[in-house]
C-alpha positions in Angstrom: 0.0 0.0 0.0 0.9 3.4 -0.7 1.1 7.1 0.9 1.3 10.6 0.5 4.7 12.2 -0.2 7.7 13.4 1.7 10.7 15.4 0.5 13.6 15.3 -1.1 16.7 16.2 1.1 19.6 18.5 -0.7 22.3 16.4 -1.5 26.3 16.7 -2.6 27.7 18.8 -4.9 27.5 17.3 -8.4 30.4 15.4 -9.3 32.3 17.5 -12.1 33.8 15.3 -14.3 31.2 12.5 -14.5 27.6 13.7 -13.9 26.0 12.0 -16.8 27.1 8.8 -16.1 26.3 9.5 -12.2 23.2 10.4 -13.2 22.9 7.6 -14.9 23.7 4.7 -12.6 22.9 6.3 -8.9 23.2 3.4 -6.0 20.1 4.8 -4.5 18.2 5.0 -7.7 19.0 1.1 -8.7 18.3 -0.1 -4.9 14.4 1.6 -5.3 14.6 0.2 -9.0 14.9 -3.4 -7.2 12.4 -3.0 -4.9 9.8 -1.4 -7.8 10.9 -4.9 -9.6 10.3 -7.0 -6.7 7.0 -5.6 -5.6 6.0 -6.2 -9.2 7.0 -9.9 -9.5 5.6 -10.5 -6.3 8.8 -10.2 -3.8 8.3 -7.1 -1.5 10.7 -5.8 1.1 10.7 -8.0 4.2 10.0 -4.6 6.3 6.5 -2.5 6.3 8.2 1.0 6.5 11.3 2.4 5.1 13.0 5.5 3.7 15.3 6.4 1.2 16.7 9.6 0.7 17.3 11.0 -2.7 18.9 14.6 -4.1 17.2 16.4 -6.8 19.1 14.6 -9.4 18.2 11.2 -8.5 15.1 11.8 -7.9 14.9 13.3 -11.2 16.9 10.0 -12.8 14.8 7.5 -10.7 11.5 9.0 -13.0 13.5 9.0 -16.2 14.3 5.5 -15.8 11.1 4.3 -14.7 9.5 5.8 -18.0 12.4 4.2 -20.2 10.7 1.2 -18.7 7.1 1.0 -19.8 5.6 -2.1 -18.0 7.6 -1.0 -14.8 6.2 2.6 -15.1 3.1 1.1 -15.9 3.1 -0.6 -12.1 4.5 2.3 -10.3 2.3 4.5 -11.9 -0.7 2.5 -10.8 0.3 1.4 -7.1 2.8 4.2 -5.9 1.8 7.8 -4.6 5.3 9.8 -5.2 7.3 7.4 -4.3 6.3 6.5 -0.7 6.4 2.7 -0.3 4.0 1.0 2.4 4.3 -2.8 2.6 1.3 -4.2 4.3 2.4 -7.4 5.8 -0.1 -10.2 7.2 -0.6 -8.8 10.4 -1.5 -5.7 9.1 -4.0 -7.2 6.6 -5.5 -9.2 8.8 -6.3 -7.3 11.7 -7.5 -4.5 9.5 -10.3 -6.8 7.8 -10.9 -8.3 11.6 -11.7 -5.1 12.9 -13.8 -3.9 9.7 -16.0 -6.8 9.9 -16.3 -6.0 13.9 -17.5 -2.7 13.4 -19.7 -3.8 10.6 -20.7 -6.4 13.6 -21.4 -3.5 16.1 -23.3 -1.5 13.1 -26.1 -4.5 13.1 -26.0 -4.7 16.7 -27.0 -0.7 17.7 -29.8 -0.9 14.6 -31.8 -4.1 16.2 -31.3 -2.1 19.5 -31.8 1.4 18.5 -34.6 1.0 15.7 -34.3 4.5 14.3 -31.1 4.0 13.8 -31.2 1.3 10.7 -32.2 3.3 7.3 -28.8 5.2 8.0 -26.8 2.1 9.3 -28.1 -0.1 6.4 -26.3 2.3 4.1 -23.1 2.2 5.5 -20.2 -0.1 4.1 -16.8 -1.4 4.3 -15.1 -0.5 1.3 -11.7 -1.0 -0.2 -9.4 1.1 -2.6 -8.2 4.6 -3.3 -9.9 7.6 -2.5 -9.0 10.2 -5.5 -8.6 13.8 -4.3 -8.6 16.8 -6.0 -7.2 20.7 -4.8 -5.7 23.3 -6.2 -5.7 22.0 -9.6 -3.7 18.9 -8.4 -5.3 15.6 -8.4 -3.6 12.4 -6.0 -5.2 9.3 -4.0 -4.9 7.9 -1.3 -5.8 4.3 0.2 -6.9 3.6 3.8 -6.7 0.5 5.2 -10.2 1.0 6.3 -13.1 3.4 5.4 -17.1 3.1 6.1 -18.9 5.0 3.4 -22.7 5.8 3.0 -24.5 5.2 0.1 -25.4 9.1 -0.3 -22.3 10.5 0.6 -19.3 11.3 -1.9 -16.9 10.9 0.8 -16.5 8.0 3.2 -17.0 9.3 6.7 -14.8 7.4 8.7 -10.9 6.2 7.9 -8.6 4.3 9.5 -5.0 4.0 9.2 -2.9 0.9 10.2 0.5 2.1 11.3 3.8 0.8 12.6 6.1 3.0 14.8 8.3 3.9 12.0 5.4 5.7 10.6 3.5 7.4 13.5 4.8 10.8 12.4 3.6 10.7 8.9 -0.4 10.0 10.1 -0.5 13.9 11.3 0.1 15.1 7.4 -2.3 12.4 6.4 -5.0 12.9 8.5 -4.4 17.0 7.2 -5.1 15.5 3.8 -8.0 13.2 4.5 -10.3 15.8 6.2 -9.0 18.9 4.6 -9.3 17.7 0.9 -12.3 16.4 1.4 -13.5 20.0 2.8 -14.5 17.4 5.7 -16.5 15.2 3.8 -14.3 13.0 5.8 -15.3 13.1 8.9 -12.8 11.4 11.5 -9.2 9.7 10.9 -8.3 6.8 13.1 -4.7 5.7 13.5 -3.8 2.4 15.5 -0.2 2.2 16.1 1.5 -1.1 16.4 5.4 -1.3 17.5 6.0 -3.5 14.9 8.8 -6.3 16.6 9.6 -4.3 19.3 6.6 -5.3 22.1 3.5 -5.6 21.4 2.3 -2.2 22.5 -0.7 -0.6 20.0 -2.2 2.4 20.5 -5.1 4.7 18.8 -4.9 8.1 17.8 -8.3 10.1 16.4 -8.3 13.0 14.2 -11.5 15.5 13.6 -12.1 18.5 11.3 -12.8 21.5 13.5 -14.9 23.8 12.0 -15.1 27.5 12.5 -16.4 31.0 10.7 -13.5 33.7 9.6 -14.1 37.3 10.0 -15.2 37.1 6.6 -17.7 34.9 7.0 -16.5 32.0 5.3 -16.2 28.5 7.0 -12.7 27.7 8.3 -11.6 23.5 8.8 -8.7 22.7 11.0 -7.7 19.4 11.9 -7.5 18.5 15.9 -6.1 15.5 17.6 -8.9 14.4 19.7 -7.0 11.3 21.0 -3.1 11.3 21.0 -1.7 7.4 21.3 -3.7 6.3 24.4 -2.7 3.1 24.4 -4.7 0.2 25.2 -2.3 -3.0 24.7 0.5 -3.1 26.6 4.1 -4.6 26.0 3.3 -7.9 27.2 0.1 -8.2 25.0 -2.4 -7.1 27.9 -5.7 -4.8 27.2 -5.4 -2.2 29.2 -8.7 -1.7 30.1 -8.5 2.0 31.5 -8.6 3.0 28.0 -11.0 4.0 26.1 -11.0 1.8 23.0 -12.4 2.5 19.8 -15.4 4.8 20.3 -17.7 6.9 17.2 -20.6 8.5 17.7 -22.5 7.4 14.7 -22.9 10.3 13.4 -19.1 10.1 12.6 -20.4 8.4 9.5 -21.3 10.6 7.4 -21.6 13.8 6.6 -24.1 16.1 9.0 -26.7 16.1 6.2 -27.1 12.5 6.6 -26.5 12.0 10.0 -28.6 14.9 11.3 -31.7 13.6 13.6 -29.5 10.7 14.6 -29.6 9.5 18.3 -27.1 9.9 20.8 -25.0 6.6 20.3 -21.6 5.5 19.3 -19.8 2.5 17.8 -17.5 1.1 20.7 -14.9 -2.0 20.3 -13.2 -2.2 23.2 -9.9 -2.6 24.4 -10.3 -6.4 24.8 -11.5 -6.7 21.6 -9.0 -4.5 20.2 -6.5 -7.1 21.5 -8.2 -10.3 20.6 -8.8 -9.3 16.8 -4.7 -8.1 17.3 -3.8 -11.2 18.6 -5.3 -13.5 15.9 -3.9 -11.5 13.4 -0.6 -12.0 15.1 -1.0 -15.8 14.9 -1.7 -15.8 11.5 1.3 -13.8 10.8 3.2 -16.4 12.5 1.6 -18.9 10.6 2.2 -17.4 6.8 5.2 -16.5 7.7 6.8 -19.9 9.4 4.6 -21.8 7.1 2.9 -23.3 10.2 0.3 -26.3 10.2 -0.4 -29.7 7.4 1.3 -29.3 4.5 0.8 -31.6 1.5 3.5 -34.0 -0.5 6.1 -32.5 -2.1 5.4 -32.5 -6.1 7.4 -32.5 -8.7 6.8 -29.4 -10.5 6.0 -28.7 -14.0 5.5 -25.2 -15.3 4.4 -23.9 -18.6 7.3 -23.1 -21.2 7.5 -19.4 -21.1 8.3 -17.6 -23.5 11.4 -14.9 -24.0 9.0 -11.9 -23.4 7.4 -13.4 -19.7 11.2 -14.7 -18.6 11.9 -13.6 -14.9 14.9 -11.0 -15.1 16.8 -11.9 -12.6 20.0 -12.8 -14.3 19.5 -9.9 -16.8 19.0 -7.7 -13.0 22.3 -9.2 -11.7 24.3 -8.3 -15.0 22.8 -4.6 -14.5 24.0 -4.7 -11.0 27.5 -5.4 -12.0 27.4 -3.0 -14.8 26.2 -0.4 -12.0 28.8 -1.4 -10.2 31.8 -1.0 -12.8 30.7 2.2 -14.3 30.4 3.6 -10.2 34.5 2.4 -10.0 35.0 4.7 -13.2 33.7 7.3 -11.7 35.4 6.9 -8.7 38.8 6.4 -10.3 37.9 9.4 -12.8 37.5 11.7 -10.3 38.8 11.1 -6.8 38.7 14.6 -5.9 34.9 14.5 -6.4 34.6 11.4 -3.6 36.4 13.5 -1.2 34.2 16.9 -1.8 30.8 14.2 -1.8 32.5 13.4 1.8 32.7 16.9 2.9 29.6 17.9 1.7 27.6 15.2 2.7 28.9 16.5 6.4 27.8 19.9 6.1 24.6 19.0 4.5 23.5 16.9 7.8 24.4 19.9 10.2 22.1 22.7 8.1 19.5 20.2 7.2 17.0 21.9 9.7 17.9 25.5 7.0 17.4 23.5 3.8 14.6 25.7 2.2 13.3 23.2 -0.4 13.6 19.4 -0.3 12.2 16.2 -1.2 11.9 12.8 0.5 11.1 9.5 -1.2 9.9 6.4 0.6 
C-alpha cells in the first residue's frame, strides 16, 4: 500500500567530471529500481516502513528510468503515490479486515437495539481502494486500510490507518489530507499504532475537522487530535482496560446532512476486543510467515514453457547490477577529488538540514 509524499533532502555537490554517467547509474536509484521490480514480480521488502533519501538529481533519474521502462512505469504508476512505499504485511491485513467486519458487527448490533437507527446504518459499508482527491488544480489518491462510506455520501466518513512505529509521524500530514481535501467530507481519521517487533504495545490516535467562521464569513476547517496514542495493549500483550477503545458516535459516518436527527449513540470496540482481533492476526502472521500447520507432498513441479518476453529478469538484473557497479569504479577512479568533496559535503549537508529551504523525500 501506498502514501502521500515526503521530501527530497539537498544532496552533494554534483560530481564534475562524471555527472551524466552518475546520473545515470545512482546506488540509490538502482536499490528503489529493485524494490519497484520485486514488488511487481511479487517479492516485497521484508520490512513495512522504510526511507530512502534522494537529491534532486536522482530523484529526477529515478523518473526518467522508470518511464524508459514501460511495463515498470506502468506498475508504479498505478500502485505508488510519489514514491512512498508501504508494505502491508499479514498482520497488518489481517487485523485491518478483523476489525472492519467487527464494526460492521457493532453496526447491526446498535440498529436491532436502536430501531431509528437502521435506514442510516443499512447504508453504510466497508469498502476498499483509493480515495482520489482533487485541490488546487492537483489531483492524487490515497488508500486507507479501512473506510465506512454511506451510500449518499461522496466521501466516506470514517478512515482508518494501520500504522507501525516507524510511521506514526507521517499519520499527522495524512489525517491533514484526508479531512482537509475532502472540505470534511471525511469526517474522522483513526490511526492504530502497532510497534511492529519491538513489544506488542498498540495504541489509537483520532483525528477530527474543526470547523469555524473567519471574519469574513467564510467557513474555516482545521484538523485537531482528539485522542493522541492512548494506548490500550501493553508490551506484554495485555488490554489495558483503563482505555477507552475505539469509540464513534454514529454520526461520525457521514456527513451532517445524513447523519442529522441521529440518536445519541456511538460505535464502541473495546480494548479487549482491540487485543483479541490483534492477537489473531498475530497468529496468522506467525503462521504465513513460518509456514505453520499440514502441508501436502512434495510435487514434482511442471511449469508452462514461457516464453522470452514473460522470462523472470533476474540474471538480466544481476548483469545490471554489476554494470552499475563497474561504471560507479569509473567514476570513482575518474574523479577522486569528487569522492572527497561528496564526503565533505555530505557533512555539512547533515548539520544545516534543519535550514534547507526546499527538499524532497522518497519512501
Amino acid at each position: 500500500m501506498f502514501t502521500s509524499p515526503g521530501s527530497i533532502i539537498h544532496g552533494p555537490l554534483t560530481p564534475p567530471l562524471s555527472a551524466d554517467a552518475n546520473a545515470k547509474f545512482p546506488e540509490r536509484v538502482s536499490t528503489i529500481l529493485r524494490v519497484f521490480k520485486g514488488c511487481k514480480n511479487g517479492y516485497p521488502p521484508t520490512v513495512p516502513w522504510t526511507v530512502y533519501k534522494l537529491n534532486s538529481e536522482e530523484y529526477e533519474d529515478l523518473q526518467r528510468r522508470l518511464k524508459d521502462d514501460e511495463e515498470l512505469w506502468g506498475y508504479v504508476n498505478d500502485k505508488v503515490r510519489k514514491l512512498i512505499i508501504r508494505m502491508a504485511t499479514t498482520l497488518h491485513n489481517t487485523f485491518a479486515s478483523k476489525l472492519a467486519t467487527k464494526i460492521m458487527e457493532r453496526f447491526e448490533s446498535l440498529a436491532k437495539n436502536q430501531v431509528e437507527t437502521r435506514p442510516f446504518i443499512d447504508k453504510l459499508d466497508s469498502v476498499n481502494g483509493a480515495i482520489h482527491f482533487e485541490q488546487d488544480g492537483k489531483q492524487f489518491k490515497h488508500v486507507p486500510d479501512i473506510r465506512f462510506h454511506h451510500k449518499d455520501a461522496a466521501w466516506p466518513g470514517v478512515v482508518l490507518e494501520i500504522s507501525y512505529s516507524q510511521k506514526r509521524k507521517s499519520l499527522v500530514d495524512l489525517a491533514e489530507n484526508y479531512l482537509l481535501a475532502s472540505n470534511g467530507g471525511i469526517r474522522v481519521m483513526v490511526g492504530i499504532d502497532l510497534d511492529y517487533k519491538k513489544s506488542k504495545e498498540a495504541s489509537i490516535s483520532i483525528w477530527r475537522l474543526e470547523i469555524s467562521p473567519c471574519d469574513d464569513g467564510e467557513l474555516q476547517g482545521e484538523v485537531i487530535q482528539e485522542l493522541d496514542n492512548e494506548v490500550f495493549r501493553d508490551a506484554g500483550g495485555n488490554p489495558i482496560l483503563s482505555s477507552s477503545g475505539l469509540k464513534l458516535p454514529l454520526n461520525n459516518f457521514a456527513v451532517q446532512a445524513l447523519s442529522n436527527g441521529l440518536p445519541d449513540s456511538s460505535v464502541i470496540v473495546d480494548p479487549k476486543t482491540l487485543c483479541t482481533l490483534l492477537a489473531e492476526a498475530e497468529e496468522w502472521n506467525d503462521k504465513s510467515t513460518l509456514l505453520q500447520g499440514i502441508m501436502p507432498a512434495q510435487l514434482k513441479r511442471k511449469y508452462r514453457q514461457q516464453t522470452p518476453d514473460e522470462q523472470l529478469t533476474t540474471s538480466d538484473e544481476e548483469k545490471l547490477v554489476e554494470k552499475e557497479r563497474r561504471m560507479q569504479r569509473k567514476i570513482e577512479k575518474a574523479d577522486k577529488s569528487y569522492g572527497e568533496e561528496r564526503l565533505s559535503a555530505e557533512a555539512s549537508s547533515q548539520e544545516a538540514s534543519s535550514q534547507e529551504a526546499s527538499s524532497q523525500e522518497a519512501i
